[in-house]
Backbone as a chain_set.jsonl record, in Angstrom:
{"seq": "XXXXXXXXXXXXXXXXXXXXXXXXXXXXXXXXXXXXXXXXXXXXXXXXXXXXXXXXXXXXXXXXXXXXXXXXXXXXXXXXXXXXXXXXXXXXXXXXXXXXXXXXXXXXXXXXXXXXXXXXXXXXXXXXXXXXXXXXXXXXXXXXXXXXXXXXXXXXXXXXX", "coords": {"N": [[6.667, -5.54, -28.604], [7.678, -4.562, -25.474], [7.014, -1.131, -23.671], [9.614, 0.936, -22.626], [10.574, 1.072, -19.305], [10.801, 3.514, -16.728], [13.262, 3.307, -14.182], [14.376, 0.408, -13.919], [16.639, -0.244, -13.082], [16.771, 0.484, -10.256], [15.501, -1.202, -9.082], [16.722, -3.672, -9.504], [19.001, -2.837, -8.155], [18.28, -3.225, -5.405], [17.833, -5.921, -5.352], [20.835, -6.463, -5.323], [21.948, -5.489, -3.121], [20.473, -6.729, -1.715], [21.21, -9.347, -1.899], [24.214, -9.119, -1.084], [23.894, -8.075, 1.334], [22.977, -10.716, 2.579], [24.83, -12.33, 1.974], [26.861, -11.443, 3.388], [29.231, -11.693, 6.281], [28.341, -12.477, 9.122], [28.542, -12.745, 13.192], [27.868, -15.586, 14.586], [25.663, -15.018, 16.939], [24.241, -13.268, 15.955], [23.644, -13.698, 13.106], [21.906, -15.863, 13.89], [19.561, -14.936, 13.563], [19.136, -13.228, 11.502], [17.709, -11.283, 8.668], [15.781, -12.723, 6.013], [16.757, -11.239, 3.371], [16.71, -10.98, 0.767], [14.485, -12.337, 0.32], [12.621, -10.197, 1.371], [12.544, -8.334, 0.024], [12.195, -9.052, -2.587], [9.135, -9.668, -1.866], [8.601, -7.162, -1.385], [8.457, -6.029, -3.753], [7.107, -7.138, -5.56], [4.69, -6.601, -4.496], [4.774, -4.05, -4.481], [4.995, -3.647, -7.584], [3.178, -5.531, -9.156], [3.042, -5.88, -11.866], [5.591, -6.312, -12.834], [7.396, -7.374, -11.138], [7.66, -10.874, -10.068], [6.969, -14.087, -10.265], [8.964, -15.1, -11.665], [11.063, -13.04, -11.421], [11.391, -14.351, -8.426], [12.365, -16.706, -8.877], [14.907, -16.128, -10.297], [16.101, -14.7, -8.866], [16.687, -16.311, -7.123], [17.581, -18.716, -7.541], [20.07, -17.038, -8.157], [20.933, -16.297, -5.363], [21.535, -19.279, -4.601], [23.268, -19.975, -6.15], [25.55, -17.949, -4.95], [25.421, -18.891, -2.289], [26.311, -21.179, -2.535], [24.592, -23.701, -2.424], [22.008, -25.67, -2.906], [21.509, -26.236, -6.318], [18.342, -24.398, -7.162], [16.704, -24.523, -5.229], [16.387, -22.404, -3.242], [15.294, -20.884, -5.288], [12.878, -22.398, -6.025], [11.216, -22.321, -3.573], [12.015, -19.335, -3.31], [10.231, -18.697, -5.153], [7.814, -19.524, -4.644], [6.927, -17.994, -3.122], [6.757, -15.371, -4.063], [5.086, -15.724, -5.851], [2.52, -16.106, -3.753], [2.476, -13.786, -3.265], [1.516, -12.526, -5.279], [-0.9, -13.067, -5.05], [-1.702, -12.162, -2.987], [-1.269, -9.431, -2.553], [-3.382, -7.25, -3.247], [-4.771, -7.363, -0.425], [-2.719, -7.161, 1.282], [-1.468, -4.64, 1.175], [-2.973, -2.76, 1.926], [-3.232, -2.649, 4.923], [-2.363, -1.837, 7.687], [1.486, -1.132, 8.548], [2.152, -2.805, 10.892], [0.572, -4.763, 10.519], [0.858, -5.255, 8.197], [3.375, -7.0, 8.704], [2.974, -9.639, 10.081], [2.061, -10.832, 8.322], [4.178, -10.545, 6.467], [5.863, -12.27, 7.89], [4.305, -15.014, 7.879], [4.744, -15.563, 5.043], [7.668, -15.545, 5.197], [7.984, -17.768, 6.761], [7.118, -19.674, 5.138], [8.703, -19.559, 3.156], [11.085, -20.024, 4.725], [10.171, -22.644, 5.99], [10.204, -24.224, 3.106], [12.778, -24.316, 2.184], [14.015, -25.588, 4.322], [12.82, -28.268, 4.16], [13.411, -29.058, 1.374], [16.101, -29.368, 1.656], [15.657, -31.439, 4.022], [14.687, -33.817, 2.145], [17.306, -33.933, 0.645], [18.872, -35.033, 2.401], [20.363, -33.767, 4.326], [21.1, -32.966, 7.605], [18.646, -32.04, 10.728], [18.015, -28.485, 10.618], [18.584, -26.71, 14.068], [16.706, -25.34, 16.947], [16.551, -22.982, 16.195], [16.182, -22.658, 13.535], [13.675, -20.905, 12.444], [14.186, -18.407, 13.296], [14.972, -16.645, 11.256], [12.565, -15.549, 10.129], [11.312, -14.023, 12.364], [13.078, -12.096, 11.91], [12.816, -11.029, 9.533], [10.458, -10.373, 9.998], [10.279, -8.329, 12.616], [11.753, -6.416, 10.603], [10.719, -5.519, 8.551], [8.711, -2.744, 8.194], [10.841, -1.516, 8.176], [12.348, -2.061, 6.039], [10.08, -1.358, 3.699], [9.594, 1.295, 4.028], [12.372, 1.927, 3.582], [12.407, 1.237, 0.744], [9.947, 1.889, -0.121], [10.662, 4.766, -0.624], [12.791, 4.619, -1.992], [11.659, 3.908, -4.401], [9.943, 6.212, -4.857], [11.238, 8.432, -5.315], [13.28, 7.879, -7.184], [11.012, 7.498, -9.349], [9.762, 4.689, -10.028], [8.033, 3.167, -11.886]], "CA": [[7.769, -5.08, -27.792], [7.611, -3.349, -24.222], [7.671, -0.023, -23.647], [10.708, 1.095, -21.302], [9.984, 1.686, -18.144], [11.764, 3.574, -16.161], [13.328, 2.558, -12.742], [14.596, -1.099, -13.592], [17.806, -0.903, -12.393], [16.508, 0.42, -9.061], [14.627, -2.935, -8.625], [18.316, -4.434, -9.736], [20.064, -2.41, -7.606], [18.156, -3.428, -4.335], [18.181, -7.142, -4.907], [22.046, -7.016, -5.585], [22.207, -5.277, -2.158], [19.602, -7.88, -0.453], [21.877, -10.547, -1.83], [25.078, -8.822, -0.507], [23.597, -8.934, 3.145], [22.486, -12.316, 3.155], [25.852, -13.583, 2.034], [27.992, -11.092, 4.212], [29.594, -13.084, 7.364], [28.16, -12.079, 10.454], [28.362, -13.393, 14.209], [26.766, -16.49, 14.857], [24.398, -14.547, 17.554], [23.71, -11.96, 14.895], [23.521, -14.506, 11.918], [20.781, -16.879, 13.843], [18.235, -14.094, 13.501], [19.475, -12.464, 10.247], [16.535, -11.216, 8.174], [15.768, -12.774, 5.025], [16.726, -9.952, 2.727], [16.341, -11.09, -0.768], [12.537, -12.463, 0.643], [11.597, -9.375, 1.533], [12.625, -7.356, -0.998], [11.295, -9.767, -3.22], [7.861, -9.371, -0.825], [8.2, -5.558, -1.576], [8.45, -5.235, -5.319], [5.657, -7.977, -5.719], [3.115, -5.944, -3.871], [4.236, -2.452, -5.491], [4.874, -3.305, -8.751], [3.026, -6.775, -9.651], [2.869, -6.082, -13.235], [7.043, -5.656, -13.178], [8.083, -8.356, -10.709], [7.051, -11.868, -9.493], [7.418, -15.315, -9.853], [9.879, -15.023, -12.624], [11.74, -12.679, -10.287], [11.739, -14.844, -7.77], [12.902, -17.897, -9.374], [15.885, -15.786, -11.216], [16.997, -14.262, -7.968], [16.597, -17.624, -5.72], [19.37, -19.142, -8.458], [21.353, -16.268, -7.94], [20.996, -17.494, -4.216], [22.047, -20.992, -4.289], [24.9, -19.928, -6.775], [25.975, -17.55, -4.186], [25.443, -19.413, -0.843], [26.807, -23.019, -2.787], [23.637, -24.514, -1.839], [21.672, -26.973, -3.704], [20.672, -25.189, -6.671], [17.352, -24.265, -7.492], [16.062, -25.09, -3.624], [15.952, -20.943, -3.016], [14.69, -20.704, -6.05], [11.639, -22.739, -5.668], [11.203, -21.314, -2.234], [11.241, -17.686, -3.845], [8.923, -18.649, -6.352], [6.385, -19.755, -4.32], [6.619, -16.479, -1.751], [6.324, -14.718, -4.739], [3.32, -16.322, -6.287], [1.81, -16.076, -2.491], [2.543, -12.565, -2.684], [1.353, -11.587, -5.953], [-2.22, -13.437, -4.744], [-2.78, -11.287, -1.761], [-0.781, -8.136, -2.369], [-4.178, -6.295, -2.368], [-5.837, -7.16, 0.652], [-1.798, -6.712, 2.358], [-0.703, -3.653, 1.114], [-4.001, -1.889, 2.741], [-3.15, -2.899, 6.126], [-1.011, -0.885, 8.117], [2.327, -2.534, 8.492], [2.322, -3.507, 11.7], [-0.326, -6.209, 10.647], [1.4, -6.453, 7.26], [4.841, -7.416, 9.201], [2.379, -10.556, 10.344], [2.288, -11.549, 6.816], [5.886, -10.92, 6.138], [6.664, -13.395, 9.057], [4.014, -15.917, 7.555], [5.756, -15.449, 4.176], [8.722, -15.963, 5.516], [8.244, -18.676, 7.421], [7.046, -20.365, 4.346], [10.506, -19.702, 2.721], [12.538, -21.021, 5.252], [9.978, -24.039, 5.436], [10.335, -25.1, 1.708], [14.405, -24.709, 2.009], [14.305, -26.659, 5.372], [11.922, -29.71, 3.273], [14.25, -29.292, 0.17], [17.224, -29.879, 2.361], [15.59, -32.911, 4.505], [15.091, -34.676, 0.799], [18.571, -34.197, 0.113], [19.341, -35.701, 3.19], [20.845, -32.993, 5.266], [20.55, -32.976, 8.952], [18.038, -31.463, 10.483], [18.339, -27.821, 11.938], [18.061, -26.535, 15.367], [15.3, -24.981, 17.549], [16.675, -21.493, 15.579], [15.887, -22.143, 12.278], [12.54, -20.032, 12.206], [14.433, -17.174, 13.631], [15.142, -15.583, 10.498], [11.238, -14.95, 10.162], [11.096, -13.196, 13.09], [13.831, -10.848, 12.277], [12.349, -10.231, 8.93], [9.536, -9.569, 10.736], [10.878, -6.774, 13.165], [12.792, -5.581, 9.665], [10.125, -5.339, 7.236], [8.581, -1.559, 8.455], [11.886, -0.128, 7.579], [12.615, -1.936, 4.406], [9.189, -0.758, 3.217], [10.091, 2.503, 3.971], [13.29, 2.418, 2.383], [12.34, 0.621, -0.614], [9.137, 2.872, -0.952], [11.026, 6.497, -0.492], [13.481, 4.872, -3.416], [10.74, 4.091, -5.54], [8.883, 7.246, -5.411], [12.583, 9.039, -5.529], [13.144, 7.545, -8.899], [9.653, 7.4, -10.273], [10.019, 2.951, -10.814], [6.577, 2.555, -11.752]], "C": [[7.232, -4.23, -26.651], [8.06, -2.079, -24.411], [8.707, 0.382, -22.481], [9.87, 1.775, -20.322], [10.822, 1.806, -17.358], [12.207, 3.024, -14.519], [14.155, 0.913, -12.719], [15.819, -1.283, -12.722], [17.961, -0.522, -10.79], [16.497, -0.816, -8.555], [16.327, -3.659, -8.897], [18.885, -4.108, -9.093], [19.806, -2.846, -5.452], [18.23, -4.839, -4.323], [19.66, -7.757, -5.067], [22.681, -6.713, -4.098], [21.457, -5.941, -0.992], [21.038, -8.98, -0.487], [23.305, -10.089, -1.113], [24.763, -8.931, 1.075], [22.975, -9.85, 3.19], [24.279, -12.809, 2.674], [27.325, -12.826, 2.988], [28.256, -11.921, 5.661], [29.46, -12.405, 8.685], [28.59, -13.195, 11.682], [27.676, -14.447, 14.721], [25.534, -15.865, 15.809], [23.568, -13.717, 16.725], [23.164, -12.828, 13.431], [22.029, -15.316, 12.053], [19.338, -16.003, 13.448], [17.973, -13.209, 11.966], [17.981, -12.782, 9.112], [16.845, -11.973, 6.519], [15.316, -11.883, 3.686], [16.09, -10.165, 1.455], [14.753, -11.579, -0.626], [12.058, -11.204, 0.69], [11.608, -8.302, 1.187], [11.745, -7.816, -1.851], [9.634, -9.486, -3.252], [7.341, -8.107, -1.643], [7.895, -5.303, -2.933], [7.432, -5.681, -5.66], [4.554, -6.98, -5.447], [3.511, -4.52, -4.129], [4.098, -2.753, -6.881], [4.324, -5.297, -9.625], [2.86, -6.934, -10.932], [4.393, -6.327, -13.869], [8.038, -6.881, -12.746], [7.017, -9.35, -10.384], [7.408, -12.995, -9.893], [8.595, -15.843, -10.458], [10.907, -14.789, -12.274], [11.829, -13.23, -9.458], [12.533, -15.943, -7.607], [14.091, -17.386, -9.94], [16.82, -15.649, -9.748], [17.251, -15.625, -6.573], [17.837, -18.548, -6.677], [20.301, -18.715, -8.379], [21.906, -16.558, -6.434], [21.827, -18.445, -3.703], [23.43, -20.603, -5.141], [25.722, -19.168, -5.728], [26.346, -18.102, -2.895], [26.103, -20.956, -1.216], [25.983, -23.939, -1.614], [22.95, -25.451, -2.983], [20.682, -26.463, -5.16], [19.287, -25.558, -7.324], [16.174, -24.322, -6.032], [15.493, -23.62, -3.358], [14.913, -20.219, -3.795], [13.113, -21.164, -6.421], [10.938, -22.131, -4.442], [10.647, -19.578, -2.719], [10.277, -17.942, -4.947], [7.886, -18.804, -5.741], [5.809, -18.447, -3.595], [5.885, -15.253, -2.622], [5.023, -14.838, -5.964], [2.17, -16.198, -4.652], [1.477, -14.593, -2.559], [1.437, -12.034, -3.488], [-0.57, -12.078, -5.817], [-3.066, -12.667, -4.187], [-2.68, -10.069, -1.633], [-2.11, -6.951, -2.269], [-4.728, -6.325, -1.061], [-4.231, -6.758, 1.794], [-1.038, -5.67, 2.267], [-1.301, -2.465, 1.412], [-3.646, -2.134, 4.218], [-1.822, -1.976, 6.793], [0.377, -1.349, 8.569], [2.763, -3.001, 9.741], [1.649, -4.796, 11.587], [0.242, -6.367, 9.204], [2.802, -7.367, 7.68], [4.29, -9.086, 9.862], [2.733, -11.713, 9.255], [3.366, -11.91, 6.603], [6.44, -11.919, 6.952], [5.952, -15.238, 8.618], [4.993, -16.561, 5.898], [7.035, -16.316, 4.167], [9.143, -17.511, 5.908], [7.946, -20.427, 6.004], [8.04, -20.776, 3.198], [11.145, -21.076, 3.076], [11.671, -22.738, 5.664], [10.338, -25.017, 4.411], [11.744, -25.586, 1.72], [14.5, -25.986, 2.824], [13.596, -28.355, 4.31], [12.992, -30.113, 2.257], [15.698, -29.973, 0.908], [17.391, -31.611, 2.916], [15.532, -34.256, 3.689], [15.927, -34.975, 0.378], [19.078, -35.002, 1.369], [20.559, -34.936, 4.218], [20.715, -32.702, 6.35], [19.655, -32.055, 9.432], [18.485, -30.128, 11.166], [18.242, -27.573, 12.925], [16.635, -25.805, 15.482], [15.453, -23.278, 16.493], [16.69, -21.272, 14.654], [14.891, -21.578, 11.485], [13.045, -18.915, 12.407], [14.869, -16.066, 12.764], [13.756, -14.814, 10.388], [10.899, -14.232, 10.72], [11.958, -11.647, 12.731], [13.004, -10.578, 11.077], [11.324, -9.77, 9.121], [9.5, -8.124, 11.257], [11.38, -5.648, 11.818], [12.008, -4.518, 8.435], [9.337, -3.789, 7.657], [9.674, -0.84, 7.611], [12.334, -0.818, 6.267], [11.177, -1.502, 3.393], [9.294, 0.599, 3.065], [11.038, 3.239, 3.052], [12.983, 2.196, 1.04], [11.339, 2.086, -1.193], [9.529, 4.292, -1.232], [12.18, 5.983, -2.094], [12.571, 4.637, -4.694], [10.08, 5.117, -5.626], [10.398, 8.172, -5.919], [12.461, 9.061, -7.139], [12.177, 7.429, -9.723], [9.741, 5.811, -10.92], [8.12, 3.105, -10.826], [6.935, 1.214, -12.632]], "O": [[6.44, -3.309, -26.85], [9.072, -1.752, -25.031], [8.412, 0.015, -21.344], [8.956, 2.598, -20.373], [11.592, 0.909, -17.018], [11.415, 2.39, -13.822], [14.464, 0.354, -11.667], [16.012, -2.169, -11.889], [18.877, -0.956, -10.092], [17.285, -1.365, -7.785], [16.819, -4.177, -7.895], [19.81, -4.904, -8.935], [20.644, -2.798, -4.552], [18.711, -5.265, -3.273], [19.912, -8.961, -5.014], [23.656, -7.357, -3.712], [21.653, -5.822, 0.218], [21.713, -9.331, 0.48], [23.606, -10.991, -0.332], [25.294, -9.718, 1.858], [22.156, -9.834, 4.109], [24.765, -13.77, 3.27], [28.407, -13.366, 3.216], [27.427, -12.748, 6.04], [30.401, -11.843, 9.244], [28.931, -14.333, 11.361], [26.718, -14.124, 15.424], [24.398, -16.195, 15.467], [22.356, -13.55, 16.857], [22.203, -12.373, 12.811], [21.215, -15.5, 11.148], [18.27, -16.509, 13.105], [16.934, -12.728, 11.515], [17.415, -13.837, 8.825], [17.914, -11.814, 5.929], [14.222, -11.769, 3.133], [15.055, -9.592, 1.117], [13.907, -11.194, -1.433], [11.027, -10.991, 0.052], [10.991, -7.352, 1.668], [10.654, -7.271, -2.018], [8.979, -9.186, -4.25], [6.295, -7.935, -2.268], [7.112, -4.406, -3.248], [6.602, -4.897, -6.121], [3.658, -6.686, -6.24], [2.603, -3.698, -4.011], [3.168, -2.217, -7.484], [5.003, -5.986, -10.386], [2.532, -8.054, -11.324], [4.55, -6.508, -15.076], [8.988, -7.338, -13.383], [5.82, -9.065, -10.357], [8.639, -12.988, -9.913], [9.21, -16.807, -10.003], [11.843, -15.575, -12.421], [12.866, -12.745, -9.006], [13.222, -16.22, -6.625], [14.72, -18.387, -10.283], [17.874, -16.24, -9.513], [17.842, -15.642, -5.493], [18.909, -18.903, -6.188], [21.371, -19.322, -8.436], [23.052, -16.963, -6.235], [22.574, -18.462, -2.725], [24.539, -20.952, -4.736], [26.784, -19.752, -5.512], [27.444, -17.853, -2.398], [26.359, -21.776, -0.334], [26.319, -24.53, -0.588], [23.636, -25.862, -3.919], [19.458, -26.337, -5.128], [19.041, -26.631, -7.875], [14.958, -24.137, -6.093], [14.273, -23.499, -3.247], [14.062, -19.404, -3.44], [12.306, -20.426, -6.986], [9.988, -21.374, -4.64], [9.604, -18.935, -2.596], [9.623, -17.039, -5.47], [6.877, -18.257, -6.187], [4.655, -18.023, -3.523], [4.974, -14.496, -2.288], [4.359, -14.051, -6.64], [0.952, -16.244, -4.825], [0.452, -14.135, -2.056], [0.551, -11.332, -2.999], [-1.407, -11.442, -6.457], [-4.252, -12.389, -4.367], [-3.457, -9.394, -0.957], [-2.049, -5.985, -1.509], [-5.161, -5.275, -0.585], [-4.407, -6.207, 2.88], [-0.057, -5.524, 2.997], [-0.746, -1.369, 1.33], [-4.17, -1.156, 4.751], [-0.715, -1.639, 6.373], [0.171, -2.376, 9.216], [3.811, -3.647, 9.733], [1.936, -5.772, 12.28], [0.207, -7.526, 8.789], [3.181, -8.314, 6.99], [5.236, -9.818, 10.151], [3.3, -12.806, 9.248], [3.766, -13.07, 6.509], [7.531, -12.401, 6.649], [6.542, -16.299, 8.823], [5.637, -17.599, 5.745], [7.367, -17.301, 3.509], [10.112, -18.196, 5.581], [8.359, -21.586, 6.007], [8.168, -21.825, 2.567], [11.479, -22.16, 2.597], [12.303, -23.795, 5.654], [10.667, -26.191, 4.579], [12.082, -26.735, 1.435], [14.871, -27.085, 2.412], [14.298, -29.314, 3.987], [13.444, -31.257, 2.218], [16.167, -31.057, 0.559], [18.213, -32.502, 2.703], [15.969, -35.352, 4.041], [15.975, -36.011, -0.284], [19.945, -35.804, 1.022], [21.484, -35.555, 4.744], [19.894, -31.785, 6.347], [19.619, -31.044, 8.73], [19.215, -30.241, 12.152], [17.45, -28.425, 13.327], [15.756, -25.669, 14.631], [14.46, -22.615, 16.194], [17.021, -20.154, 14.26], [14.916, -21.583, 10.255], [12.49, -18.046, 11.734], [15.107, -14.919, 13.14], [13.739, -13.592, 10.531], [10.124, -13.438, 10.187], [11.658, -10.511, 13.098], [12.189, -9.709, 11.389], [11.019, -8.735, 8.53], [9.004, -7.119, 10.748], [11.398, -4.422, 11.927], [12.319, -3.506, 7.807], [9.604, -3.399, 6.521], [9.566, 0.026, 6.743], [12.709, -0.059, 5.374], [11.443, -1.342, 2.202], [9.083, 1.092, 1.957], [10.973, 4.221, 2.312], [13.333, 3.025, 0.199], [11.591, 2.923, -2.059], [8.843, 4.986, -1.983], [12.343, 6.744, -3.048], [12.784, 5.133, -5.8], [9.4, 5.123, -6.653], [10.416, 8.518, -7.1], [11.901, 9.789, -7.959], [12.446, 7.245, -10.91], [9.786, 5.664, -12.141], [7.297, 3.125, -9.911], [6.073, 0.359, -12.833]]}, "num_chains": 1, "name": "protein.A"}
């Protein structure tokens, strides 16, 4: 049996609030760029706590996903599994870097996301998207500084080891 550790429902409490802004209904100008939250939370917990979260986590919360967005399920879910097997590969050599060059990563990351969905989609036979369907990468790009920030000031807050 595990010993408790405290903090879990932190880690629960930020991917219930990733998934709440990815499925809230923004502006189409505001929407095409919209960061991929639950990625890069995902991203974050991987590379603090890789003994706690990862591919398991990624695959649970990429179901929760597709049940949420009534998408094709398991498509997010493969997608976050892989980001989070990517992550939990390199998290040392990217959680030394200062995050302007880890926000590089987070955009490669990313982009490897919204690749797999886009592939999973073109199999199902769904048209393809426009020139703006990388543009979430970028925003989680610009985004990922301050969700590092936040994430890390609530994990030391609460003591989640």
């Amino acid at each position: 049996m595990l010993p408790h550790q405290p903090g879990g429902w932190v880690i629960l409490f930020s991917f219930i609030v990733a998934l709440l802004l990815t499925i809230i209904p923004l502006p189409l100008w505001v929407d095409r760029i919209r960061p991929d939250w639950m990625c890069l939370v995902l991203i974050y917990w991987c590379m603090a706590l890789p003994h706690r979260v990862g591919v398991g986590a990624g695959w649970l919360m990429g179901l929760l996903l597709d049940a949420a967005q009534g998408t094709l399920l398991g498509q997010h879910a493969l997608a976050l599994a892989v980001v989070g097997f990517l992550t939990l590969k390199t998290y040392r050599r990217v959680r030394v870097l200062p995050l302007w060059q880890q926000s590089f990563t987070i955009l490669a990351f990313v982009a490897v996301n919204q690749f797999l969905v886009f592939w999973i989609n073109g199999i199902v036979g769904y048209p393809a998207p426009d020139f703006w369907y990388l543009a979430p990468a970028l925003g989680s790009m610009l985004m990922w500084p301050w969700i590092f920030v936040i994430l890390r000031d609530l994990r030391r807050h609460f003591r989640v080891i």
